[in-house]
C-alpha positions in Angstrom: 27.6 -52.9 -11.8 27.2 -49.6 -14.2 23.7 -50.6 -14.6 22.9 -50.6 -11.0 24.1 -46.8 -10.9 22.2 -45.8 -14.1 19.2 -47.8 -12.6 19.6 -46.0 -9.1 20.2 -42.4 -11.1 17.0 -43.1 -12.9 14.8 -43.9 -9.9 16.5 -40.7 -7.9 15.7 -38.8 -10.9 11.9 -39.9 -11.1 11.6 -39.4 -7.5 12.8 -36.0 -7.4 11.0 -35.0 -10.6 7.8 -36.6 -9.2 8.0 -34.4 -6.1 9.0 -31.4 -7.6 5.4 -31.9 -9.9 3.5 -32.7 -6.7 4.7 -29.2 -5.1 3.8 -27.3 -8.0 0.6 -28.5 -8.5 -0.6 -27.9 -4.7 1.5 -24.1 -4.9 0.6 -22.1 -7.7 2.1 -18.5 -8.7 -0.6 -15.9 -9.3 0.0 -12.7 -10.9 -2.1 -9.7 -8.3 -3.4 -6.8 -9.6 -3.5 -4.0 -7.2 -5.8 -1.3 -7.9 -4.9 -1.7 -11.7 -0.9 -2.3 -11.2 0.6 -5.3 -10.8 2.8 -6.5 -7.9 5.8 -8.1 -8.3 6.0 -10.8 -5.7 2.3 -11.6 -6.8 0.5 -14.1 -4.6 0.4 -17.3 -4.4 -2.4 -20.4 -4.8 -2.3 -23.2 -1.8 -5.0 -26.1 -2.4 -7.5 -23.5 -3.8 -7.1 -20.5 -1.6 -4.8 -17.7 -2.5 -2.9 -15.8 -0.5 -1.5 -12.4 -1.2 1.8 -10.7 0.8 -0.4 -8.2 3.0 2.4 -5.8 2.7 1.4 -4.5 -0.3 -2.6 -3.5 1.1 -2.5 -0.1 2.0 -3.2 -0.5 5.8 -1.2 -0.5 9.1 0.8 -4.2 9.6 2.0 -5.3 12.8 3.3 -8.7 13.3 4.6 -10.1 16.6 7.1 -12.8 16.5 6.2 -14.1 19.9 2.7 -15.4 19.1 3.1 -15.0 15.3 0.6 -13.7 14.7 0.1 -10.5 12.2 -2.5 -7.7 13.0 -3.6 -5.5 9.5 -6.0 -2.5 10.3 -7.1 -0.2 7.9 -8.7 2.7 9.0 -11.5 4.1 6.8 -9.9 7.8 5.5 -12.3 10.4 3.4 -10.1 13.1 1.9 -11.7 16.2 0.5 -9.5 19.3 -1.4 -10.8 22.6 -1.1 -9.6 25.6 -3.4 -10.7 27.6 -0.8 -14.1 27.0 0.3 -14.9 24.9 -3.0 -14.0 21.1 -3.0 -12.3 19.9 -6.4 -11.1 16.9 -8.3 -10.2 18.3 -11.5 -7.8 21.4 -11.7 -5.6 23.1 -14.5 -2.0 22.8 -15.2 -0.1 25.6 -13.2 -0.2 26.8 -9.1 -3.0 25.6 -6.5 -3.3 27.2 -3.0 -5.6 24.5 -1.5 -5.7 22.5 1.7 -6.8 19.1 2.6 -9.5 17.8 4.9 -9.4 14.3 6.2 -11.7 12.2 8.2 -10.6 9.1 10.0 -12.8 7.0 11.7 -12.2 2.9 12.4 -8.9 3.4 13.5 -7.7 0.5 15.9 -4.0 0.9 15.9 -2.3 3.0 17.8 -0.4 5.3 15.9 2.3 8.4 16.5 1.7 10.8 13.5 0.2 11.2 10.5 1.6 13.3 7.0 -0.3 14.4 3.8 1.6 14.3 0.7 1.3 14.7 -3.2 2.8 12.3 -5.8 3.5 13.8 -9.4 2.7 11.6 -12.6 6.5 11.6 -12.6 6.3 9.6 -9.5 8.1 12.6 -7.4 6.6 12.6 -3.5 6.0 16.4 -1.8 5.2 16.8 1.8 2.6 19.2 2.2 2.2 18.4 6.2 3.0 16.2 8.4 1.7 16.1 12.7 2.5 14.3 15.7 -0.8 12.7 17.5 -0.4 13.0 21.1 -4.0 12.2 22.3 -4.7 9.1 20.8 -8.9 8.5 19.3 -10.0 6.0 17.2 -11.5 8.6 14.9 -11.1 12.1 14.5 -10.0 15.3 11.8 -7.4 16.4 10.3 -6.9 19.6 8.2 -3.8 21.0 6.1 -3.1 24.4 6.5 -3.2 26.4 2.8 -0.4 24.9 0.5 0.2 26.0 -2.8 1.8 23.3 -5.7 2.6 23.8 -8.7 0.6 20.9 -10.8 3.3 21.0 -13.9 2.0 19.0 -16.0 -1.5 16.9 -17.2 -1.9 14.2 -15.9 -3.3 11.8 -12.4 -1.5 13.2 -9.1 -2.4 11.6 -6.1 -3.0 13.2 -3.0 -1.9 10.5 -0.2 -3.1 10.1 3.7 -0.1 8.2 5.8 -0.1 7.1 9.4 3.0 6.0 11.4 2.9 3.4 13.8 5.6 4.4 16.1 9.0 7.2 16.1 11.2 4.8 14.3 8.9 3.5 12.3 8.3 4.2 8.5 4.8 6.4 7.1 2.8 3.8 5.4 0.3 5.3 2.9 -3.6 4.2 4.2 -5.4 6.4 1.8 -5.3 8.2 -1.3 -7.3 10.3 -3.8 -6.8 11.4 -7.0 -6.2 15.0 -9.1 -6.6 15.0 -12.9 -4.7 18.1 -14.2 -5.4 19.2 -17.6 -3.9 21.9 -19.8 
């Protein structure tokens, strides 16, 4: 009688090992590198295709439960600084009076504001303006008024462009370009 548990122990055992080696060879893990960091979900390999969590794109997500189906739209967003009337990339440690010029165009989502902000090497996040869109285009401009920032240290700051879908929902960063500050 003990030998009829071991055996059916053994064959659950087998079974359940078997399966569990069948489900990892058709799902893989992947690691994702997103413009030179890596995400920590990652993605994921299904029978040779990999998927990766489209949260993490920079781009506007909606999904709708009802039809499940997920819409991802990323509009195509040109930033330009100006020190006045002199575009830069490259600036020296200490204060900046600049503004920002960006161009949207592509834009198929409708959105209810957009915000320019700056991110420190620190990883800090300043506003430097933020605007409700009323009159909804699929492309159009939009200009910072002069802001002055104090780039405290060398390093990469990043000047990001972020749209909001609707009131209660969350800025999500669609665009960004980058300040190299040097002593």
């Amino acid at each position: 009688m003990k030998w009829k548990k071991v055996a059916v122990l053994v064959l659950t055992f087998s079974l359940l090992g078997g399966t569990m080696m069948f489900a990892d060879g058709a799902m893989q893990k992947v690691r994702l590198i997103l413009n030179g960091k890596e995400v920590e979900d990652g993605g994921v390999m299904i029978d040779g295709k990999t998927y990766v969590p489209v949260r993490e794109l920079n781009g506007l997500i909606n999904y709708d439960d009802s039809s499940k189906k997920v819409t991802y739209n990323l509009p195509n967003v040109s930033m330009f600084l100006f020190k006045g009337d002199t575009p830069f990339g490259i600036v020296n440690t200490g204060k900046l009076k600049f503004k920002v010029f960006c161009q949207i165009d592509s834009l198929k989502a409708d959105i209810s504001s957009v915000k320019v902000a700056i991110k420190a090497p620190d990883g800090s996040i300043k506003s430097i303006q933020s605007q409700d869109i009323t009159n909804q285009k699929d492309n159009f401009w939009f200009i910072t008024n002069d802001y002055t920032y104090e780039f405290k240290t060398s390093g990469k700051y990043s000047i990001g462009f972020y749209m909001k879908q609707g009131k209660n929902a969350d800025y999500v960063l669609v665009s960004e370009k980058v300040v190299s500050t040097q002593d």
